[in-house]
Steps between C-alpha positions, in 0.01 A plus 500: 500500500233448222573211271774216456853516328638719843852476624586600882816674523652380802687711823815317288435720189447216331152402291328174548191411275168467704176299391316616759186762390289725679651807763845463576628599864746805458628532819914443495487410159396653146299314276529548153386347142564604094251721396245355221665606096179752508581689873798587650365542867492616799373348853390639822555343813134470596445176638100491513296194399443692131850557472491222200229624277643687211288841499394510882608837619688472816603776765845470626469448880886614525597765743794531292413795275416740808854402567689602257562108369460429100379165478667383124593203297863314475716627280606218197663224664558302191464504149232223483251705679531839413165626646383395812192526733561555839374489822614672824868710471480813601786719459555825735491813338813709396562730804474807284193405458354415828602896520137634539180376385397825357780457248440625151324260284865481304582308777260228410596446173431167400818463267670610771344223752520290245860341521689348819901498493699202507599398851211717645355308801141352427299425811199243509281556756710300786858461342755705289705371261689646211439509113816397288476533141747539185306784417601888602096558528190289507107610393265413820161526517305726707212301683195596717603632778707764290242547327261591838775702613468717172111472565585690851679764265247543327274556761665824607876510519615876425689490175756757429366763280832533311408173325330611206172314401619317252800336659309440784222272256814347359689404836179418755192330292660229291476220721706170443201241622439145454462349136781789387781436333824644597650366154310391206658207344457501086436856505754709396350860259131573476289753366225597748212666274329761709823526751402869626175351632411425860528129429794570241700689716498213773565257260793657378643566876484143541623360196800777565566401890524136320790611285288483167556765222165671445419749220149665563294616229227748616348819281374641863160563367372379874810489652685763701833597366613492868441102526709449204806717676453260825716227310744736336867449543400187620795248386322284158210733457454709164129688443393556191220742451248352199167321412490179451207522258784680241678160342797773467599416865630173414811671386539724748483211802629214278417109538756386699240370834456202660154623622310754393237623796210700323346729752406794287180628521280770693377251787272712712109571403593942477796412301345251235200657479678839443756304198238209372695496138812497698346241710443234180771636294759379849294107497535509101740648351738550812432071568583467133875692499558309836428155330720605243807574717460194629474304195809708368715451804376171600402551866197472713217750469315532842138670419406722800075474455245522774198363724288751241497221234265371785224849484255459773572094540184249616776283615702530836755463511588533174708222392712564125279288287154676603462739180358804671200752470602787350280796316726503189368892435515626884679797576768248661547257191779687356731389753249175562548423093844615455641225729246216355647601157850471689479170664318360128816673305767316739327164481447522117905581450541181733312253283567623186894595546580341843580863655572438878296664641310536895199665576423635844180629614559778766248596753467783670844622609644810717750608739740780496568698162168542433380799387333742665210588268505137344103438595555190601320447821824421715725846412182708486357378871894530635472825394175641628625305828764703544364809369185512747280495193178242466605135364296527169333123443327410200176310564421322838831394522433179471616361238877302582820547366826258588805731557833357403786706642746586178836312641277211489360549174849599337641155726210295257619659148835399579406148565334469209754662311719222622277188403403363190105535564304740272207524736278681525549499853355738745742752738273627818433485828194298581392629816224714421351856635232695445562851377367611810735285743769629297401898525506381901779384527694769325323754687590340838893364406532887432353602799229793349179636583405527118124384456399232249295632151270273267504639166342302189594210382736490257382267167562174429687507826574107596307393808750274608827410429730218644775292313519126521865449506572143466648534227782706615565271774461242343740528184718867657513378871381835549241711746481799669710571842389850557145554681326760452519705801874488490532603128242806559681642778846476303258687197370817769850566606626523157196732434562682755838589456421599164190737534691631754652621238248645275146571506388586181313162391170558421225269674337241299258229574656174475394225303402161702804317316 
């Protein structure tokens, strides 16, 4: 197990404390440590010689998930170490659910895999032993090999078609992965800005599953009414339909936040460049009514801008104190502009009137929710994938883009919700593709004959684009634990459940962004 500060929790039940670093041997006993104040994590049982660098991706070698066998972390053993990292339990799966594997994908909810009773027996991978505990339930977390069990689901296991489309987003694509919190400690009510978005919306569902009281503000100028009624009913949530450009808001959502997540804004290239006053009024005025619930209600404002503020960078990767090359009068600088002004808004209230704030530069995120007709390169090749229509790519296709898959990205705004830094600090995947290998891959994880296009391309498009994230490691002991292949095939099948269900989204070239 990566880094020092481990304990080894004997056959005895017991815990011992452990100097010893580097991979930890699993078999007949379970290794665990306290997860860093920034991540509450998760560990798989991967043994390979990368197995201690934070960020390497690593494939389960487990047979378990073909089995049937949820690998998962102990449940609290004590109150000194409330969140733990583990290393190799498994615990067998509930025999109604080892029923069929073309179960509905109700049957894989994750709130529902989620928790382990008391007294259940928890199997390592050559003993058994038994979990005692004071408490009637216990949180565990859902590791790899779950994880490339759902990945198998994914893949092609028939789902019931009397789960509607929107339960079925809400029950199978929010994955519990490493760096995720299953409680957020010091967070108790926030005020997610933007909540109906894609990135909102997941947010929200996490913050939720962690037992925090969420009210989302959205006006649903670029977001679906539908995404908005994925969370209601949820226990803690309350929507409230508004701009946050209108000052008025404040008394309709109150003060009373201990963090204040500002999301709102149009995001993708159609939508911004289709609402640019929107655009600057949401990183002006909507930054400015943020700051001052914050400063009202004393909490922590957590600025949601993006790898834009970097235009079409000279610099790679692009670390947070390299200033960027952007065309201030570009078709793109609204949204390029509005975030600049954002960041220089938060950072101004901080010096001059100590506002706690964080700022978090976010690079190029997707993953289920999405929509459709977006334009974003992601959705819009998913859907000519499945469709049998040409992938439409701007340019040569090669110019790179780093995706980051969103529970990774909402996993980095809560850790820096949750420390005292005020960044900037970039939020991205650093592996980086070509708009081309993406377009590939896409085409071939959804198995289609559909041709690839070259259209124009599109201006002041960035020719590269990769985050240095050392940052984030460095001060939110975080990085990102889903590779790409993995987080596009969870995106097609979400896709393809849902133009299953309609058809009437008109094509659109994407954008390279």
């Amino acid at each position: 197990m990566d880094g020092p500060g481990k304990a080894v929790c004997r056959p005895s039940g017991l815990l011992a404390s452990s100097s010893t670093t580097g991979s930890s041997r699993c078999c007949g006993q379970t290794t665990v440590r306290p997860a860093s104040s920034a991540t509450v994590g998760y560990a798989s049982n991967s043994t390979s010689a990368n197995s201690t660098a934070p960020g390497a991706h690593q494939e389960s070698s487990s047979q378990n998930a073909t089995k049937g066998v949820l690998h998962c972390a102990t449940p609290i053993l004590r109150a000194t170490a409330p969140w733990l990292r583990v290393r190799g339990m498994t615990v067998n799966r509930p025999p109604e659910r080892a029923a069929s594997r073309s179960a509905a994908a109700t049957e894989w909810s994750w709130d529902a895999l989620s928790t382990t009773t008391i007294g259940q027996p928890v199997v390592s991978s050559r003993r058994s032993r038994t979990v005692h505990s004071s408490l009637a339930r216990s949180r565990v977390a859902i590791t790899k090999d779950v994880r490339g069990r759902h990945a198998e689901f994914a893949e092609g296991t028939a789902i019931s078609e009397s789960t509607t489309p929107e339960l079925r987003w809400q029950n199978t694509f929010h994955h519990r992965i490493p760096g995720y919190q299953t409680r957020v400690p010091g967070m108790s009510r926030v005020l997610v800005t933007g909540g109906a978005g894609f990135l909102g919306v997941h947010l929200c569902k996490q913050l939720l599953g962690a037992g925090v009281e969420v009210v989302s503000l959205d006006d649903l100028s670029t977001s679906s009414p539908a995404a908005a009624a994925r969370l209601r009913g949820r226990p803690g949530y309350r929507f409230v339909p508004g701009d946050v450009c209108d000052p008025a808001v404040i008394g309709m959502v109150g003060v009373a936040f201990d963090t204040v997540f500002h999301l709102a804004s149009p995001a993708s290239p159609l939508d911004y460049q289709r609402l640019p006053i929107a655009t600057l009024r949401a990183g002006s005025e909507g930054t400015a009514t943020a700051l001052e619930i914050v400063q009202r209600g004393g909490g922590r404002l957590v600025l949601a801008s993006t790898s834009e503020v970097y235009g079409d960078p000279q610099q790679h990767p692009q670390p947070e104190k390299y200033w960027g090359n952007v065309n201030p009068v570009g078709p793109r600088s609204v949204y390029d502009e509005a975030k600049r002004y954002a960041e220089a808004l938060a950072f101004a209230h901080h010096r001059k009137h100590g506002t706690n704030v964080g700022v978090v530069r976010i690079f190029n995120t997707y993953g289920p929710g999405m929509r459709a007709d977006d334009g974003r390169m992601v959705p819009t090749f998913c859907r000519q994938a499945l469709r049998g229509e040409p992938l439409t790519v701007s340019g040569a296709g090669t110019q790179t883009r780093s995706l980051c898959y969103v529970d990774d990205t909402v996993a980095g705004l809560i850790a820096l919700a949750r420390s005292d830094f005020s960044g900037p600090v970039n939020i991205g995947n650093p592996t980086e593709l070509t708009v081309l290998e993406v377009a590939e891959l896409i085409r071939a994880l959804a198995d289609s004959g559909s041709i690839i296009e070259f259209g124009p391309p599109a201006v002041d498009d960035p020719q590269r684009r990769c985050p240095d994230i050392t940052l984030a490691r460095q001060r939110l002991d975080w990085w990102p634990r889903v590779d790409h292949r993995t987080g596009l095939s969870r995106t097609l099948q979400w896709f393809r459940m849902t133009l299953d269900q309609s058809r009437r989204t008109p094509a659109r070239e994407p954008l390279a962004t």
